[in-house]
C-alpha positions in Angstrom: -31.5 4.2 6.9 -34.0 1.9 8.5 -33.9 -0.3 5.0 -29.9 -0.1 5.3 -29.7 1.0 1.9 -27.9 4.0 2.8 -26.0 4.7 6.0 -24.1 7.8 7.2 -20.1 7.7 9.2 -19.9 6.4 12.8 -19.8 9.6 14.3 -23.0 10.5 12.5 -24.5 7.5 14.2 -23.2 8.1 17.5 -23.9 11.8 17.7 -26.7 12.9 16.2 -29.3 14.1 18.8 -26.9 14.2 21.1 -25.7 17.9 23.3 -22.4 17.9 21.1 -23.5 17.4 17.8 -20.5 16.2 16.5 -20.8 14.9 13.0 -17.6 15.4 11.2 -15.5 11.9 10.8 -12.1 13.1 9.8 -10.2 16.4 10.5 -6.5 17.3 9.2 -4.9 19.7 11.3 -1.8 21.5 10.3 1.4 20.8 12.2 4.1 23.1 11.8 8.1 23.4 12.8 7.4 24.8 16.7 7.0 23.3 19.8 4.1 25.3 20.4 2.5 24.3 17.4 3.2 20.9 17.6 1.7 20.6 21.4 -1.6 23.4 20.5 -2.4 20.5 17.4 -2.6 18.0 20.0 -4.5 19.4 22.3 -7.0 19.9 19.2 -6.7 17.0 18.7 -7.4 15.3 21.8 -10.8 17.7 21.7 -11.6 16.2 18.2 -11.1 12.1 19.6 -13.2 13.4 22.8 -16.4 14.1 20.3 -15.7 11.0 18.2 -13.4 12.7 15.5 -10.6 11.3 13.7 -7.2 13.5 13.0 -4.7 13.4 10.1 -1.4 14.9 10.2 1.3 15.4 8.1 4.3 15.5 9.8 6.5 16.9 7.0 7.2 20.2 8.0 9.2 19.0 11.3 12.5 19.3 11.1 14.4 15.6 11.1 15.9 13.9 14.2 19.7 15.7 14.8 19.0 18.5 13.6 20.2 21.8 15.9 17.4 23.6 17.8 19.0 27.2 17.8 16.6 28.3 20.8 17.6 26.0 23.1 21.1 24.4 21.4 19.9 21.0 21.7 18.8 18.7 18.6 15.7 17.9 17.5 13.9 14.3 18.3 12.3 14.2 14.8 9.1 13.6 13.8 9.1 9.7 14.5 9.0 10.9 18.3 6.2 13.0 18.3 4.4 11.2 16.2 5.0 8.6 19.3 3.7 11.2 21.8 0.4 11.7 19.4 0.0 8.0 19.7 0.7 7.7 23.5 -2.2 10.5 23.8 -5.0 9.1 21.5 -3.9 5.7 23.5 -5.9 7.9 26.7 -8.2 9.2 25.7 -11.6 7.9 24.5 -13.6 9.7 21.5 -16.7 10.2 23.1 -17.0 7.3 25.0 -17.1 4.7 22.4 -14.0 4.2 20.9 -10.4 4.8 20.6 -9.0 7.8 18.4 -7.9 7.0 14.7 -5.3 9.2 13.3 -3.6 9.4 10.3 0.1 10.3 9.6 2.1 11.2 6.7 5.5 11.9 6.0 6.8 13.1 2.3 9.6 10.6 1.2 12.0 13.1 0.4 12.1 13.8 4.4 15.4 12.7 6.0 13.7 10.3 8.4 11.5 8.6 6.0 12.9 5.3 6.9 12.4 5.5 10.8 8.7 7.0 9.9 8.0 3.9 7.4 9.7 1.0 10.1 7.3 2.6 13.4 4.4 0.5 12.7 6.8 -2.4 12.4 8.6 -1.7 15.8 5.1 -1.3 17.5 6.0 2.2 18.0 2.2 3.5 17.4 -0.8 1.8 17.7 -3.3 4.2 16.6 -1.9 5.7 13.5 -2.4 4.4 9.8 0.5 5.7 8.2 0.8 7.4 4.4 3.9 8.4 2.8 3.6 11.3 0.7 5.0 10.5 -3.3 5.1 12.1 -6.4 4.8 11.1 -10.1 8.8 11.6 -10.3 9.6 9.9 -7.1 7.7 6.5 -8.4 9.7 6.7 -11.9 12.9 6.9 -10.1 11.5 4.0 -8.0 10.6 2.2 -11.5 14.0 2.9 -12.5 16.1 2.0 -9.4 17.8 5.9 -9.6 18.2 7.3 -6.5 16.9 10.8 -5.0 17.6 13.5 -2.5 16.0 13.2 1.0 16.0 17.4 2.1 15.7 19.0 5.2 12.6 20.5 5.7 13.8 22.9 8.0 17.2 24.2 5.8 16.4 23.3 2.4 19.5 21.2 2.2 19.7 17.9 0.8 21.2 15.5 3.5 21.7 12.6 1.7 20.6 10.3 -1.4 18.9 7.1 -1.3 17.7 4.6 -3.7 14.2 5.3 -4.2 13.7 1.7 -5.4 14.9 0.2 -1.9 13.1 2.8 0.2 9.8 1.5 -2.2 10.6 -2.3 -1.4 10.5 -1.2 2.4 7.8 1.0 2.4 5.6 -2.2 0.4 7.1 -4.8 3.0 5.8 -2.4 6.3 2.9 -1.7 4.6 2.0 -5.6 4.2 3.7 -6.8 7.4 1.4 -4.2 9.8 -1.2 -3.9 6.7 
């Protein structure tokens, strides 16, 4: 280290002999279809930015904006929104004293609100996310071959529409180099 030939992660750097110990850059947590899990993964979260972590969530599993909450009879706000209210918290809170929170995001493309989750960055909707969209080997061919595919509720199983997977690909290129 002191020749700079080899150098360990930030929180490494920042943490080590310190009363927390801290020494783990990135941690996924799971996220699933509940507002009590959605709101208990934050607040690990918000622990894990307060010792200098990093978070990645994949935001798949929530159910898309619209859809009926049987609990309460409302609709859902989708996962664009709380994706939005992860933001707004790592916006608060400082990871250990030194910097902002990082997060990562990911949404699988056959989600029915890939489009609003690909166009967030663009709108300045979050400020501290990177974003990923999750593909598969089959979803780029169709994108090759302009053929569309089924975006399907993670919730039901049931496919709510059909898109072109070659224009969701141009758009998810053009966010990615506009907020790149």
């Amino acid at each position: 280290m002191a020749s700079l030939r080899f150098l360990p992660n930030s929180p490494t750097l920042m943490n080590a002999g310190r009363d927390l110990q801290q020494l783990a850059a990135c941690f996924v947590l799971p996220i699933e279809d509940s507002l009590d899990s959605i709101f208990d993964t934050l607040k690990l979260a918000a622990k894990i930015h307060q010792s200098g972590g990093g978070t990645g969530f994949s935001f798949s599993a929530l159910r898309p904006r619209g859809d009926l909450v049987k609990t309460t009879l409302g609709v859902s706000s989708g996962p664009v929104s709380f994706l939005q209210v992860y933001d707004a918290a790592t916006e608060h809170i400082k990871r250990g004293s030194f910097r902002r929170g990082a997060n990562m995001g990911i949404l699988d493309v056959t989600h029915p609100d890939i489009e609003e989750f690909i166009d967030v960055k663009r709108s300045g909707g979050v400020t501290n996310f990177n974003l990923s969209v999750g593909i598969t080997v089959d979803w780029m061919r169709r994108a090759e071959a302009g053929e569309p595919y089924d975006l399907v509720n993670p919730h039901t199983g049931e496919v709510v529409a059909t898109v072109d997977a070659a224009e969701v690909f141009a758009k998810l290129v053009d966010a990615a180099w506009e907020t790149g």
